[in-house]
N, C-alpha and C positions, 0 to 999 in steps of 0.2 A: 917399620911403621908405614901405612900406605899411604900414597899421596892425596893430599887433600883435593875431593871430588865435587868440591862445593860448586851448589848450582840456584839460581835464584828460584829456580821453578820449585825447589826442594827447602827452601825455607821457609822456616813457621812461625805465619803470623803472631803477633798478641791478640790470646782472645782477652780483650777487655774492652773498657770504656774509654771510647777515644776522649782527647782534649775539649774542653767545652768549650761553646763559642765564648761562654762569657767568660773563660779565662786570658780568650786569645783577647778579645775586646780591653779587659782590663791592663794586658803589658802593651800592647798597640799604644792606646792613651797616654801611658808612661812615656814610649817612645815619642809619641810625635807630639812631648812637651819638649824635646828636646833636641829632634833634627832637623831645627834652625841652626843648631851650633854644628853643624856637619862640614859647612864650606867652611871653617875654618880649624875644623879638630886634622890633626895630623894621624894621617895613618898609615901603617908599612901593611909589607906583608914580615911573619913571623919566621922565613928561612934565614937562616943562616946564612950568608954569604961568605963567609969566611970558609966555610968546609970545603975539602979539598974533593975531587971527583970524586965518586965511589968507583971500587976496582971493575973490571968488565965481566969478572969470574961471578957467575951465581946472579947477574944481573936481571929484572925482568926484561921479557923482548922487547917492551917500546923504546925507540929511539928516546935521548933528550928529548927532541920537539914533535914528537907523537903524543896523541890522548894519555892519560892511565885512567883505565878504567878498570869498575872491579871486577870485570873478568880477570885483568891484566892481575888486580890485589890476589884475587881469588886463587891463580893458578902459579903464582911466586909463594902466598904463604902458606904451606903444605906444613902438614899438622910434624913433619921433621923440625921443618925450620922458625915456627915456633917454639917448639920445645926447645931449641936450641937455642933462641936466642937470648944473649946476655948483653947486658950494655957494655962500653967499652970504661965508663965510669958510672958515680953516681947519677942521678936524674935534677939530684940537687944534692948543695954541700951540708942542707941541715941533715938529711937521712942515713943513717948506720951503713954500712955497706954489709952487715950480717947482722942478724939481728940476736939479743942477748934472751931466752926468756926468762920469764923473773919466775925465783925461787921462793919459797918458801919466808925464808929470812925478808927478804925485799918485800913481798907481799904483809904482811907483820910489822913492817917499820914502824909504820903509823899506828896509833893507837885507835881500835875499834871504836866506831860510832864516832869519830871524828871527820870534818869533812876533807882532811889530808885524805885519812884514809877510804874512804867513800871513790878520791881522784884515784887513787894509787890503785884502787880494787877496779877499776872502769875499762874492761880491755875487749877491742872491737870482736867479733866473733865471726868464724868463717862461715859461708853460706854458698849459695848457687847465681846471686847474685840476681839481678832486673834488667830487662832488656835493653832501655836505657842508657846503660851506664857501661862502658866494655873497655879496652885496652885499646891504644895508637901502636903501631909495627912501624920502623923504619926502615928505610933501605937506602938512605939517604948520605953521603958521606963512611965514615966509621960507625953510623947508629942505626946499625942491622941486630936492632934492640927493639923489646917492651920496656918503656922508657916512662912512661906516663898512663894518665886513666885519663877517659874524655867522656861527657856526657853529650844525649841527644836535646836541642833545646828544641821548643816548639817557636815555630817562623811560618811565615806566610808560604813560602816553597818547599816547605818540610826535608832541609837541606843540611842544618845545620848542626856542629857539636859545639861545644865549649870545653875550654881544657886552661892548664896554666901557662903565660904566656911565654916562661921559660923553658917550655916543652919545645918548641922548635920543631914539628912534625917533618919538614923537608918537601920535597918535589916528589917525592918515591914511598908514602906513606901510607898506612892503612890502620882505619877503625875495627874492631872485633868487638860489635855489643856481647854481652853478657856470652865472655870470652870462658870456653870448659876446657880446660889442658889438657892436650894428649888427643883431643875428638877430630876425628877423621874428615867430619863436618860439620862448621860451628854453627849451631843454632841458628843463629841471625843471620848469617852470613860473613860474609870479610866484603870490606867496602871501602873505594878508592877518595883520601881526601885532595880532592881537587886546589882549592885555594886557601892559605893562612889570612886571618886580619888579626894585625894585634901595631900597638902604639910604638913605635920606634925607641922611645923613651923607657920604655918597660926595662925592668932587672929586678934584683934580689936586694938590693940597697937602697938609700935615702929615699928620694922622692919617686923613683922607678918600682921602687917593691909593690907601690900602690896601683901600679898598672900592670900589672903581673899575672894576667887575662888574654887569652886570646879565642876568636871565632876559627871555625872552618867550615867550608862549603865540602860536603859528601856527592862522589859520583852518582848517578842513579844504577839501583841494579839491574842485572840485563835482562831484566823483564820490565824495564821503564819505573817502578815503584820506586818513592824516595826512601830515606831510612828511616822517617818519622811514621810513614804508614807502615812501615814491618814491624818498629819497635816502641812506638809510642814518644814523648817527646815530655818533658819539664819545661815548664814555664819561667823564662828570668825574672826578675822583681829583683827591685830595688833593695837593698839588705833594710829591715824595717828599723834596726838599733843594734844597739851590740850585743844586747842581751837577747838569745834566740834561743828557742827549744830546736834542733836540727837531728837531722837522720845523713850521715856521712857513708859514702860507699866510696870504695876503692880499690885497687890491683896490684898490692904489693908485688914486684918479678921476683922470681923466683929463684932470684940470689937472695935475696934477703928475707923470703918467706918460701920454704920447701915447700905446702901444699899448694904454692902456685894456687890458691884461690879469691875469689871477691872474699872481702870482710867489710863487715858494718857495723855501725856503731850511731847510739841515740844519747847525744849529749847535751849539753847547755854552752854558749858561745859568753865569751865577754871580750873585752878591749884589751888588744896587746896594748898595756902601758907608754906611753911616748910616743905612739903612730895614730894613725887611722886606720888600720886595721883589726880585725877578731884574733882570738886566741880560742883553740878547744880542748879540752884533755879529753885522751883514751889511749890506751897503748894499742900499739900494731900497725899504725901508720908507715911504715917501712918504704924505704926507694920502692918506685913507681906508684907511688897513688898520688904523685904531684898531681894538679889539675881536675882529682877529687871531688864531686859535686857537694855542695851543704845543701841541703834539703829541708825548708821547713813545709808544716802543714803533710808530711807524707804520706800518703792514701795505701794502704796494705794490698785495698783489692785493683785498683790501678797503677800502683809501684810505681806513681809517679810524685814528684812535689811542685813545691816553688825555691828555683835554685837559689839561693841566695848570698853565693858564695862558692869558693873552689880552692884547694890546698894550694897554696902559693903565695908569693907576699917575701917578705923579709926574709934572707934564708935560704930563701928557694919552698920556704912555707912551713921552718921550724927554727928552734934553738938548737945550737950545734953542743956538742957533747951528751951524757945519757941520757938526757929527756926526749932527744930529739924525736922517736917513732913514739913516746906518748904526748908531744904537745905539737899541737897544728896551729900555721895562721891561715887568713884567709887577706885578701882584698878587699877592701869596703866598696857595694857595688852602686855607684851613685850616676852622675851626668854621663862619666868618662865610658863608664861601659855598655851604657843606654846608646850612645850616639855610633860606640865601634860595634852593635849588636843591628841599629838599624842601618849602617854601611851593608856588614856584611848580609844580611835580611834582602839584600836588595837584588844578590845576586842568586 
């Protein structure tokens, strides 16, 4: 397969309708009801400190303390070494690490015209996916993985993704919007994440699952363009209740989904019982669509929404055993993620 020749002069735009002002106006106002609580909200960055170096074999050229830029993403993820890459584990413990498809029998459990079965029957569908929305690449310790899905959010520096905070993207990481397996040159481009923001406090249990959110700041490509103007950008908002009509897209890796494709799925949200978090059904959710965007209000011919939510939460953003790639949870997006959305906004 030949090496990835990706060049920014050579990627293509969206043609559509950019972000309105009045959408940017209305999550702005959100936000600065709220970054007065800034000088006292704790914030990390999302790497790992724990992982151990990455080996020097297959490394890209920058030094530790040199830029990454996406030329540097650009010319380390060669359409080889994505194909190849596999996590070293799960992305989370709620996700299958193979995924089972349902038969015949399974599909039939339920009795027709029942709203079991209505859930049971609900299974996301494969697609070509939206510019928006694409895979995180590591290279970062042991996770020279697609590990996770990240969306683009619209910010005032047109900089930013969002993803789940337990992705842990690393020092040596890369975005791939609307990520096509096997392409020699991806669409969008491949694009270097500069810096993590996500809560210290954040995890997969008690009071941590509910910060289970993290931002990043995207290098610019080497033609100066941010990733918002090549690929457009969703809007964060506030989750409006637990009850949502959403548009869910994701990246299952290609351990746990062979056609390696985006899948989506249009569901109805309600309340993980005992938290403050959502719960969704649809089957297909598979390791790596952690970080997942929910989308309400989603526009077909702008393929963008209002995010209002990301697969992660309790779990790593499911129930463990064989529900796990049909039931999603999500974060409830309130103060906390307002205030870590206009930190990171800033950079």
């Amino acid at each position: 397969m030949e090496r990835d020749t990706t060049k920014r002069g050579a990627t293509k735009r969206v043609h559509r309708a950019r972000p309105t002002r009045k959408r940017w106006i209305t999550a702005a106002t959100a936000v600065a009801g709220v970054t007065v609580c800034l000088a006292t909200a704790t914030v990390g960055h999302a790497v790992n400190e724990a992982r151990s170096a990455a080996p020097s074999t297959g490394k890209p050229s920058p030094a530790p303390d040199d830029p990454w830029t996406s030329r540097d993403a650009a010319a380390y993820w060669t359409a080889d070494r994505m194909a190849g890459a596999a996590p070293a584990g799960s992305d989370t413990p709620a996700r299958p690490t193979a995924p089972t498809p349902p038969t015949a029998t399974t599909r039939s459990a339920a009795p027709k015209g029942t709203a079991a079965a209505a859930r049971a029957g609900r299974t996301a569908r494969h697609f070509n996916g939206v510019p928006s929305v694409g895979v995180l690449f590591s290279v970062d310790g042991d996770a020279k993985a697609h590990h996770c899905t990240a969306s683009v959010v619209h910010s005032p520096h047109g900089n930013l993704i969002l993803t789940a905070g337990h992705c842990n993207p690393g020092t040596r990481a890369a975005f791939v919007p609307q990520y096509r397996s096997g392409a020699v040159t991806q669409p969008y481009g491949v694009w270097a994440i500069e810096r993590t923001f996500a809560y210290p406090g954040r995890g997969t249990t008690g009071a941590g699952a509910d910060l289970d959110f993290a931002f990043a700041t995207v290098a610019p490509g080497e033609d100066g363009d941010t990733i918002e103007e090549v690929t457009g950008g969703n809007t964060l908002s506030p989750t409006p209740g637990y009850t949502n009509d959403v548009t869910v897209i994701g990246y299952p890796n290609v351990r746990n989904d062979p056609e390696d494709r985006a899948v989506r799925c249009a569901t109805r949200t309600g309340r993980l019982s005992g938290t403050h978090e959502l719960r969704m059904e649809c089957n297909g959710f598979y390791g790596g669509t952690s970080g997942s965007p929910w989308l309400s209000d989603f526009d077909e011919e702008s393929r963008t929404g209002r995010v209002i939510g990301v697969i992660g939460g309790l779990n790593g953003g499911g129930p463990k055993g064989p529900d796990a790639d049909r039931i999603s949870y999500s974060p409830y997006f309130g103060s906390k993620v307002l205030n870590l959305y206009a930190r990171a906004a800033q950079k």
